[in-house]
C-alpha positions in Angstrom: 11.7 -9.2 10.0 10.2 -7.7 13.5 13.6 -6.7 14.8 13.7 -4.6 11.9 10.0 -2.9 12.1 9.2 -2.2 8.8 6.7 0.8 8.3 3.7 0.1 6.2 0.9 3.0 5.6 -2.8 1.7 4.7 -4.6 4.3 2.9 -8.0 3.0 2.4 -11.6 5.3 3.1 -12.9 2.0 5.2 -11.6 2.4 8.9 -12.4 -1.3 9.6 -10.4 -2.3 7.1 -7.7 -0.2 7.9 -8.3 -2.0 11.8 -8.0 -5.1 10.1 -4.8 -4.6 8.6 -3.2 -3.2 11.5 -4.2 -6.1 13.2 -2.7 -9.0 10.7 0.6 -7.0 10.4 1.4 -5.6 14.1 1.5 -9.4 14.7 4.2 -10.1 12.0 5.9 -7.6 13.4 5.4 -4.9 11.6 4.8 -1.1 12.5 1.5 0.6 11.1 -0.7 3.4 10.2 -3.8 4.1 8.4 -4.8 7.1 6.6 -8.8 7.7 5.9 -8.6 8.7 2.3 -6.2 9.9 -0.4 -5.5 13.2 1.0 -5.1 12.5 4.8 -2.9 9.4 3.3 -0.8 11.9 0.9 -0.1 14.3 4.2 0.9 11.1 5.9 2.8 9.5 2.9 5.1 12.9 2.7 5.5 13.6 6.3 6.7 9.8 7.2 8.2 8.2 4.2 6.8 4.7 4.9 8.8 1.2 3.7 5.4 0.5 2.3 2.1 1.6 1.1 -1.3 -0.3 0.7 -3.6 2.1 -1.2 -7.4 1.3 -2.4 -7.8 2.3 -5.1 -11.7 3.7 -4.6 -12.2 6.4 -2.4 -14.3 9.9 -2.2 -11.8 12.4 -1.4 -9.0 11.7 -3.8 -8.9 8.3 -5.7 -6.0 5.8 -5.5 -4.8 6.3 -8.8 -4.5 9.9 -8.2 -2.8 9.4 -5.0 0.2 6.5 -7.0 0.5 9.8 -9.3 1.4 12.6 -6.9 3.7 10.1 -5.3 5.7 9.1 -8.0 5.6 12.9 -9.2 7.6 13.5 -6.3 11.0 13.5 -5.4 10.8 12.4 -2.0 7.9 9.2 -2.3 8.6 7.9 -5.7 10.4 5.2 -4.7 8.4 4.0 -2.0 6.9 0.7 -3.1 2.9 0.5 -3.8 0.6 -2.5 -3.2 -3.0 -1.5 -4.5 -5.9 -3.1 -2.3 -8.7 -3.1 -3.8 -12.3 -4.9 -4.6 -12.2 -4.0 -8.1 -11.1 -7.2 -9.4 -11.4 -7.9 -13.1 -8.3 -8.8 -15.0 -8.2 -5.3 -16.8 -8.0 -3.4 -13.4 -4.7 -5.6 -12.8 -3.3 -5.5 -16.0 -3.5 -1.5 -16.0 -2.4 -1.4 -12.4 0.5 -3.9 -12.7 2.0 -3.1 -16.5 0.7 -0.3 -17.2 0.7 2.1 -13.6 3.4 -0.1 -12.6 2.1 -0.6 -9.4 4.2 -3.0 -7.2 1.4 -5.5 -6.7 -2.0 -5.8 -6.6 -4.3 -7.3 -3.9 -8.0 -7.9 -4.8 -10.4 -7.6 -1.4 -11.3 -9.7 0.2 -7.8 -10.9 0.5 -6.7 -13.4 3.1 -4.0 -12.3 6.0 -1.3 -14.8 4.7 -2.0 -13.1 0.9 -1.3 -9.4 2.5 2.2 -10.9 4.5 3.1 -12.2 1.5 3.2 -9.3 -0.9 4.4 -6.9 1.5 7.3 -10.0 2.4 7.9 -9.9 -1.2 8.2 -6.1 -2.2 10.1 -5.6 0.7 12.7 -8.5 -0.3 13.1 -6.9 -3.8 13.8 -3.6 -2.5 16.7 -4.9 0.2 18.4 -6.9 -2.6 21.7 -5.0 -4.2 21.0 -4.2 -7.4 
């Protein structure tokens, strides 16, 4: 996996956390970036085309769920695969986001490092399969 430097974008309004999961996944090799809220992480979404995205789903500017939308409105980001992060964790919130949104997966906070390496391990081994 780190010869081929995935790129992951974390869009999430808490720059610690953001920190945090630069930290867990620039040491499984992968390359990342963090976007402080929806819109900053739209602009960055479009202009990069990322392997991955980790959105929270709660933020000020532009909510998550608005965010997943615009993407998969568009052309050029509706394929790129979404793992919502998020600490809104009752069973409803996963049910809407996994079947429903059809969100790629869905990570409640606090999550631990092995959890976030395994979804993004996951999604990206779905999407490098032929199909």
């Amino acid at each position: 996996m780190a010869d081929q430097k995935k790129y992951i974008v974390c869009i999430e309004d808490d720059a610690g956390i953001i920190d945090l999961v630069k930290v867990i996944l620039t040491r499984k090799g992968y390359r990342v970036n963090g976007a402080v809220g929806g819109r900053e992480g739209l602009e960055l979404i479009e202009r990069e085309k990322p392997d991955v995205v980790l959105l929270d789903l709660m933020m000020p500017d532009m909510d998550g769920w608005e965010v997943f939308h615009q993407m998969r409105a568009r052309e050029s980001t509706r394929h790129i695969p979404v793992i919502v992060v998020t600490a809104k964790a009752q069973s409803i919130d996963k049910v809407l986001g996994l079947q429903i949104a059809k969100v790629d997966d869905y990570l409640t906070k606090p999550f631990s490092p092995q959890e976030l390496v395994d979804s993004i391990e996951r999604i990206l081994s779905r999407g490098s399969s032929p199909s």
